[in-house]
C-alpha positions as CSV (number, residue, x, y, z in Angstrom):
1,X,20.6,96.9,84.5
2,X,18.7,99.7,86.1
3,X,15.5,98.8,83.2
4,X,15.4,95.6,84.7
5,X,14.5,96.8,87.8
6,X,11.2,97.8,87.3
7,X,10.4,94.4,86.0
8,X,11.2,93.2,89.8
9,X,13.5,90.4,88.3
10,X,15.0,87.7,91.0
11,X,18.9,86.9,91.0
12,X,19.2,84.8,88.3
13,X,17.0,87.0,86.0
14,X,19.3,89.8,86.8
15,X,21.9,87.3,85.9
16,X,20.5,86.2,82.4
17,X,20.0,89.6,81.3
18,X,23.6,90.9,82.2
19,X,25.1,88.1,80.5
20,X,22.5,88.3,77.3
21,X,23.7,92.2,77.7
22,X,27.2,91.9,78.0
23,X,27.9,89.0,75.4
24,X,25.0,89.7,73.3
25,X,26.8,92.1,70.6
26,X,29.3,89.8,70.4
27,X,27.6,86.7,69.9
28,X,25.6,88.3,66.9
29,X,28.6,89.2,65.7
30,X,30.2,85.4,65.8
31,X,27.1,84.2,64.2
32,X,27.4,86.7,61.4
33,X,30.9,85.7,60.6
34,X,30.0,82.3,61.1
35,X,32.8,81.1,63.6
36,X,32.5,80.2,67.5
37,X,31.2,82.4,69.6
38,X,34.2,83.6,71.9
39,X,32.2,84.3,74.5
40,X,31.6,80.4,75.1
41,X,35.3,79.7,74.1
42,X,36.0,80.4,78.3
43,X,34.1,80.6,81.4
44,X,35.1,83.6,82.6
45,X,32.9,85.4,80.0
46,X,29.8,84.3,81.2
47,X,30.5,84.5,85.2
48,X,32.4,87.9,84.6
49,X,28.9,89.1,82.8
50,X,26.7,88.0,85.0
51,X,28.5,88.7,88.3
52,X,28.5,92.1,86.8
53,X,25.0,92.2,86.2
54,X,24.1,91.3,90.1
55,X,26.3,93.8,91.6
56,X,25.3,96.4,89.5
57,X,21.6,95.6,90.6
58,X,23.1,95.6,94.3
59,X,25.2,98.9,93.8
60,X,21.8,100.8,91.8
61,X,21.6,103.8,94.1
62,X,25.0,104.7,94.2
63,X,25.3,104.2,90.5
64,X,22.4,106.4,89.9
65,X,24.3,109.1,92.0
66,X,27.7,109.1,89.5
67,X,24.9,108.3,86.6
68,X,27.5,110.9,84.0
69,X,30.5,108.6,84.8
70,X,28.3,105.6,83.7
71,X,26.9,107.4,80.4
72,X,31.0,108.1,79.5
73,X,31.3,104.3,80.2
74,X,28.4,103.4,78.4
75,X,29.4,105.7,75.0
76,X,33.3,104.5,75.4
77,X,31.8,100.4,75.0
78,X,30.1,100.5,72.3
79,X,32.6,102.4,70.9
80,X,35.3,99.5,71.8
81,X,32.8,97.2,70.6
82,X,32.2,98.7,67.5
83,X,36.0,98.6,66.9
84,X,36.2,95.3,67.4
85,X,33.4,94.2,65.7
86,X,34.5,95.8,62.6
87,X,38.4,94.8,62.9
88,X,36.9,91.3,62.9
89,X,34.9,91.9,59.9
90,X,37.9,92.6,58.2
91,X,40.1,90.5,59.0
92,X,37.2,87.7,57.7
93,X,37.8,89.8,54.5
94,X,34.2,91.6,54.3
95,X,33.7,94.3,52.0
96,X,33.3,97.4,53.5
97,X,29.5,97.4,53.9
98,X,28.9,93.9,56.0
99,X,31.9,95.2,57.3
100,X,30.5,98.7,58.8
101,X,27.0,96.7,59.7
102,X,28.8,94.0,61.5
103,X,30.4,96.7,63.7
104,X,27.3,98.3,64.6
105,X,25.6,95.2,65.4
106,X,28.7,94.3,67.7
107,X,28.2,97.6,69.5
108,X,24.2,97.8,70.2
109,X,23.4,94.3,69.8
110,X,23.3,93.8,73.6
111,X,21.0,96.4,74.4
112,X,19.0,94.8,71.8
113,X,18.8,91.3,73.3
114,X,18.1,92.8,76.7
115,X,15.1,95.4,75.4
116,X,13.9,92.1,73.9
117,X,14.0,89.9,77.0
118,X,12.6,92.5,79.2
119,X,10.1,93.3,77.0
120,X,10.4,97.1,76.2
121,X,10.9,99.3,73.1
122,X,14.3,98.6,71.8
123,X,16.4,101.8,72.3
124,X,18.6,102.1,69.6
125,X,15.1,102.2,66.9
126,X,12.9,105.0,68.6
127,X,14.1,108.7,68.7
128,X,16.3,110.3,71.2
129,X,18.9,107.7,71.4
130,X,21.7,107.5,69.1
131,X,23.5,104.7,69.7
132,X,24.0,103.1,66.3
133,X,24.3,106.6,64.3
134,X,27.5,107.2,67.2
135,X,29.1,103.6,66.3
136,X,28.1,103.8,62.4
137,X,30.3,107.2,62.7
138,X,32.9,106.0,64.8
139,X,33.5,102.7,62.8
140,X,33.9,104.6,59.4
141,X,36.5,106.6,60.3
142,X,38.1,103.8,61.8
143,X,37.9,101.8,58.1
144,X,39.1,105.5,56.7
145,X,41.9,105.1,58.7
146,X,42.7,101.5,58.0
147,X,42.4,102.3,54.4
148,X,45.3,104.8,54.5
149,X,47.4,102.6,56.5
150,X,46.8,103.6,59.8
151,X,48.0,100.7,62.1
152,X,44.4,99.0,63.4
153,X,45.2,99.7,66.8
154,X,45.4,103.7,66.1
155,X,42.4,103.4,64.2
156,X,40.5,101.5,67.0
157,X,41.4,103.6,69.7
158,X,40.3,106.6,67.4
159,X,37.0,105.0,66.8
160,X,36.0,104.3,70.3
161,X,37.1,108.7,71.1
162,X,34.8,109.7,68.2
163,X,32.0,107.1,69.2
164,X,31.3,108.4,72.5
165,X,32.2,111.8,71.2
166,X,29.7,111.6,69.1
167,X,27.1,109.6,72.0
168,X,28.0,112.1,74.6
169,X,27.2,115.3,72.3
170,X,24.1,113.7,71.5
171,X,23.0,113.1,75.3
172,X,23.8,116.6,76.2
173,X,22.3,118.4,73.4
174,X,19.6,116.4,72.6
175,X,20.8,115.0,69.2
176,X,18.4,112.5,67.5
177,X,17.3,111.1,63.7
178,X,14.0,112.9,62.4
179,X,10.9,111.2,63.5
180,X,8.7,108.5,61.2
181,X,6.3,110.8,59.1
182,X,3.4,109.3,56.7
183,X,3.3,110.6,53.5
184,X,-0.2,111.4,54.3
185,X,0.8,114.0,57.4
186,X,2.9,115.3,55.6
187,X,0.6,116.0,52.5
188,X,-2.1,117.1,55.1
189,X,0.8,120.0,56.6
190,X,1.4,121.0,52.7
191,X,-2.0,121.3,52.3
192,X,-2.5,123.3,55.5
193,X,0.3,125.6,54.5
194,X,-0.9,126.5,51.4
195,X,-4.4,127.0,52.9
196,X,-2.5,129.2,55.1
197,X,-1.1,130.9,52.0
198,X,-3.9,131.8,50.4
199,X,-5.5,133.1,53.2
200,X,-2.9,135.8,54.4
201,X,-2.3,136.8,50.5
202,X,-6.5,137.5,50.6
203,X,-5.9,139.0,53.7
204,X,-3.3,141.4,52.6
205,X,-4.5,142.0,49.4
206,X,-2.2,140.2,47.2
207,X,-5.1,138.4,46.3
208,X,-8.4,140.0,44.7
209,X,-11.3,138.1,43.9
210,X,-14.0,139.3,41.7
211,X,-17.4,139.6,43.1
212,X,-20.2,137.6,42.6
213,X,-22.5,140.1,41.4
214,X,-20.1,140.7,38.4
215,X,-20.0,137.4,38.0
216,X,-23.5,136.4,38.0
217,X,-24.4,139.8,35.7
218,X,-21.4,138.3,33.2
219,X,-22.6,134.8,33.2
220,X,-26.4,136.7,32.4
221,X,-24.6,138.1,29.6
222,X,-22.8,135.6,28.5
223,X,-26.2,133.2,28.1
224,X,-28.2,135.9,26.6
225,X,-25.7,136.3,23.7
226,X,-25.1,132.4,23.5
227,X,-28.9,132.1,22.9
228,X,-29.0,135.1,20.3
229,X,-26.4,133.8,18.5
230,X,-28.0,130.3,18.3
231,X,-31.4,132.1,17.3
232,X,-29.4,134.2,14.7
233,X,-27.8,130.7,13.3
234,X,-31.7,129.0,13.2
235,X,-33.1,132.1,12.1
């Protein structure tokens, strides 16, 4: 909620964006498996979500002051999320695949909605933020575990640990996926490189080139006996 402050939202666009962030992931999730949402099957989903949202935007300063307790929170929920999403998936009988994509979108597909509603970049596709890479970790070593016959609760629990492992090491050391390159940058760096190349091996003298006088006097030389040769032929 502290991105929607700077769009100077009133209560009830607080509220629509804390309930579109807390029961977004989960919705997607419904809709993929194609049964009812169960975030509509009671009410307490929706007033628990958005009364969240309002005291959180009432409670901002002192939340920005224990801001590393929220991040732990943060990584630990889409971790439980991602758990959840994926049990689910398999339980429907899912491969492993729409299984393991079902999972992440359970976990981040929240923060999606709410980018999308406010209007901003969404997080989890730009650099620096690696939300989805934590939860795609976390939820295939909780489908590794659930393949050797580790009870689904173990295997949960074990996912949501290396989820926010996995977040947390990423916030504090910087962690991200390699930037978006065009083939033609990076043909323009080769390029450079080799220019670069070149020039130290000339300027080391790895390299000689011949010089131009010798080559114009054996160009001279080679026309002269081309033309002799042809005279010789006509003669």
């Amino acid at each position: 909620m502290f991105a929607a402050g700077f769009k100077r939202l009133d209560l009830l666009g607080v509220a629509l964006i804390g309930v579109a962030c807390g029961i977004g992931g989960g919705l997607l999730r419904d809709i993929l498996l194609g049964v009812s949402p169960v975030a509509f099957s009671h009410d307490l989903y929706l007033i628990v979500a958005s009364g969240a949202a309002i005291i959180g935007m009432l409670l901002a300063r002192a939340l920005q002051r224990v801001d590393p307790v929220v991040t732990v929170l943060d990584a630990m929920s889409i971790g439980l999320f991602g758990a959840i999403g994926t049990t689910k998936a398999l339980a429907a009988g899912l491969p492993v695949v729409p299984a393991l994509f079902i999972g992440t979108i359970a976990a981040v597909g929240g923060g999606a909605l709410r980018d999308l509603l406010l209007n901003l970049p969404i997080a989890v596709m730009h650099v620096g933020s690696l939300y989805a890479v934590a939860t795609l970790i976390g939820v295939t070593v909780l489908i590794g575990l659930v393949a050797f016959g580790v009870p689904v609760v173990v295997a949960g629990s074990v996912c949501v640990v290396v989820t926010a492992a996995v977040r947390l090491l990423a916030v504090r050391f910087g962690w991200s996926l390699p930037e978006q390159r065009a083939i033609s940058r990076i043909r323009r760096r080769k390029q450079r490189q080799v220019e670069d190349a070149i020039a130290e091996a000339l300027a080391t003298g790895a390299i000689h080139l011949p010089d131009l006088d010798d080559l114009d006097g054996r160009d001279g030389r080679e026309g002269r006996d081309g033309r002799d040769g042809r005279d010789g032929r006509a003669g």
